[in-house]
Rosetta silent file (secondary structure, phi, psi, omega in degrees, C-alpha in Angstrom):
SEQUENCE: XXXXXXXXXXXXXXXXXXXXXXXXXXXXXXXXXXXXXXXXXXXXXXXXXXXXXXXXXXXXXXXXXXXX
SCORE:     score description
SCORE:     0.000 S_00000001
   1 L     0.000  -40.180  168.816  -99.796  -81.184  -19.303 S_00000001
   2 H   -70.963  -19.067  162.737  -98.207  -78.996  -16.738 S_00000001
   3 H   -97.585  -32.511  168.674  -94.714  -79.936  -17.270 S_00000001
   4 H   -62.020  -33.273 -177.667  -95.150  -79.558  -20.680 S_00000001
   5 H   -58.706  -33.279  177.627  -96.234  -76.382  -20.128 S_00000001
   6 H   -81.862    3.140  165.195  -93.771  -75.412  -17.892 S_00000001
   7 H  -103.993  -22.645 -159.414  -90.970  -76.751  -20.267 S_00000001
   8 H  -107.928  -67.584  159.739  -92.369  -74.820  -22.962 S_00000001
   9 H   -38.083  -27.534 -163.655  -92.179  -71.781  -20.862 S_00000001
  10 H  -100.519  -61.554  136.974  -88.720  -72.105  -19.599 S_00000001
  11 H    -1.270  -80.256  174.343  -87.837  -72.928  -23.155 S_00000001
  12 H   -81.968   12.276  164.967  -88.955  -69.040  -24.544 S_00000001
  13 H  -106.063  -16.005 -169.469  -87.363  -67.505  -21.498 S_00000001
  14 H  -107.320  -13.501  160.742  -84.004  -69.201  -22.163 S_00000001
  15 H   -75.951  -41.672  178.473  -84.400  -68.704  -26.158 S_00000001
  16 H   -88.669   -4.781  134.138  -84.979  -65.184  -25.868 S_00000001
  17 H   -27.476  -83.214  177.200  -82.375  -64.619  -23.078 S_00000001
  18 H   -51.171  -33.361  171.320  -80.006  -66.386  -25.216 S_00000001
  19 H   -63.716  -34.882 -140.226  -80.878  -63.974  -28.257 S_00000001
  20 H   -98.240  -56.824  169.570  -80.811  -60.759  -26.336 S_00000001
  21 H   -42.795  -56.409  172.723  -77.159  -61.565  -24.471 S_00000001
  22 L   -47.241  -32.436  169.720  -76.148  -62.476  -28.319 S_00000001
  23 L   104.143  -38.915  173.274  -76.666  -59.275  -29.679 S_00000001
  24 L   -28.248  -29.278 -144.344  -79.611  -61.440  -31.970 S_00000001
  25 L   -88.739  107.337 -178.505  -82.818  -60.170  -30.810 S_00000001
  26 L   -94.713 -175.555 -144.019  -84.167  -58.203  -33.347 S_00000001
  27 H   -74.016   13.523  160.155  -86.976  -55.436  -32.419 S_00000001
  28 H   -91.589  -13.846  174.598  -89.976  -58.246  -32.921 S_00000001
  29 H   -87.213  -56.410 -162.251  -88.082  -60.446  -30.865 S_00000001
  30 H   -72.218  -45.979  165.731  -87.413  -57.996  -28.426 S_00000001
  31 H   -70.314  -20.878  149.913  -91.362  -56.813  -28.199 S_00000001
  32 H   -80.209  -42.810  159.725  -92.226  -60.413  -27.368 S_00000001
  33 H   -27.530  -80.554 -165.466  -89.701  -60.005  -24.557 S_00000001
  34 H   -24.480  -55.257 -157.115  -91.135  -56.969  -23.465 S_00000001
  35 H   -69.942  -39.052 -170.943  -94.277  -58.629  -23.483 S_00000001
  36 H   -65.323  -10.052 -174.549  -93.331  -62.031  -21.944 S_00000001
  37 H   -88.228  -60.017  172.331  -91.707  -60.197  -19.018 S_00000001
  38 H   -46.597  -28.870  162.446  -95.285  -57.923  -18.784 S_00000001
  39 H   -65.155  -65.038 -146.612  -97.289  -61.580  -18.627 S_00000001
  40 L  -109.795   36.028  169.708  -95.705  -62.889  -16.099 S_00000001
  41 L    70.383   23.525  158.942  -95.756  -59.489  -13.718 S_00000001
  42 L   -86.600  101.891  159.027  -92.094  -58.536  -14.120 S_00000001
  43 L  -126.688 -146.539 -130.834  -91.359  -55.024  -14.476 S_00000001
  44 L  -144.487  170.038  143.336  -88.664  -52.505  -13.952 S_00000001
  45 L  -158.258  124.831 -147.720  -88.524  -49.425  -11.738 S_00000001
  46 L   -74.189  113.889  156.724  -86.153  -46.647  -13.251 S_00000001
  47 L  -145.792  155.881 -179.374  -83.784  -45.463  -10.481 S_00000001
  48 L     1.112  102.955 -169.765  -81.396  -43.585  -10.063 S_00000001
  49 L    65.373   14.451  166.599  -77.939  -44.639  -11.948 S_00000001
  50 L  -110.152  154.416 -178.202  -79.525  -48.328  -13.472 S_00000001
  51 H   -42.694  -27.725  170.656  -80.135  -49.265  -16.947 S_00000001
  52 H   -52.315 -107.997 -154.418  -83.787  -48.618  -16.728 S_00000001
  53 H   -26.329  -52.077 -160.101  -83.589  -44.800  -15.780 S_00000001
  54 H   -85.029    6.795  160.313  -80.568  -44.241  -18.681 S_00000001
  55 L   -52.564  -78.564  156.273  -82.893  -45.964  -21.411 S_00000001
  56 H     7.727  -90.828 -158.122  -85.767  -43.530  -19.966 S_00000001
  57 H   -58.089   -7.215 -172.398  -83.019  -40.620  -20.315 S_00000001
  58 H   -96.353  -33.885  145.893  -82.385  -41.480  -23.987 S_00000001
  59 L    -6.284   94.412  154.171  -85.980  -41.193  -25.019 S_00000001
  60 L   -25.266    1.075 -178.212  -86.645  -38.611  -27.612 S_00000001
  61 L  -139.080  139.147 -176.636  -89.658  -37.290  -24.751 S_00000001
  62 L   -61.750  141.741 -175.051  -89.219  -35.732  -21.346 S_00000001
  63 L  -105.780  103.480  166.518  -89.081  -38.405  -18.885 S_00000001
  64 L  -117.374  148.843 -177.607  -89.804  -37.694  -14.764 S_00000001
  65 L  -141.557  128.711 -159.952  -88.929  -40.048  -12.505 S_00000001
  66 L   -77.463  176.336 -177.476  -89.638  -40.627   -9.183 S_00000001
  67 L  -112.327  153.406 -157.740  -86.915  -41.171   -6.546 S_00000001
  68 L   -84.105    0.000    0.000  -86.845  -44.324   -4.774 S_00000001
């Protein structure tokens, strides 16, 4: 049961990978990213000059961000 599971995991990280590189992932696809990266403890920390921070900066709402 644990290799299926763990093929079944590996599986929705390399389909929605594969979407997202592609230009595919539309924005329900994209909020199970979001999410599957928040399940398994990955997150981001915006700094200075990386893709994080100029999302942040793009944001219709004031942003502050701390410096690393």
């Amino acid at each position: 049961m644990d290799k299926t599971l763990s093929n079944l995991h590996i599986a929705v990280a390399e389909e929605l990978l594969k979407r997202i590189e592609a230009g595919d992932a539309n924005a329900a696809e994209l909020n199970v990213a979001r999410a599957f990266l928040k399940d398994n403890g990955i997150d981001g920390v915006a700094e200075q000059s990386n893709p994080l921070e100029n999302l942040a900066k793009s944001l219709p709402f004031n942003v502050e961000l701390e410096s690393a």
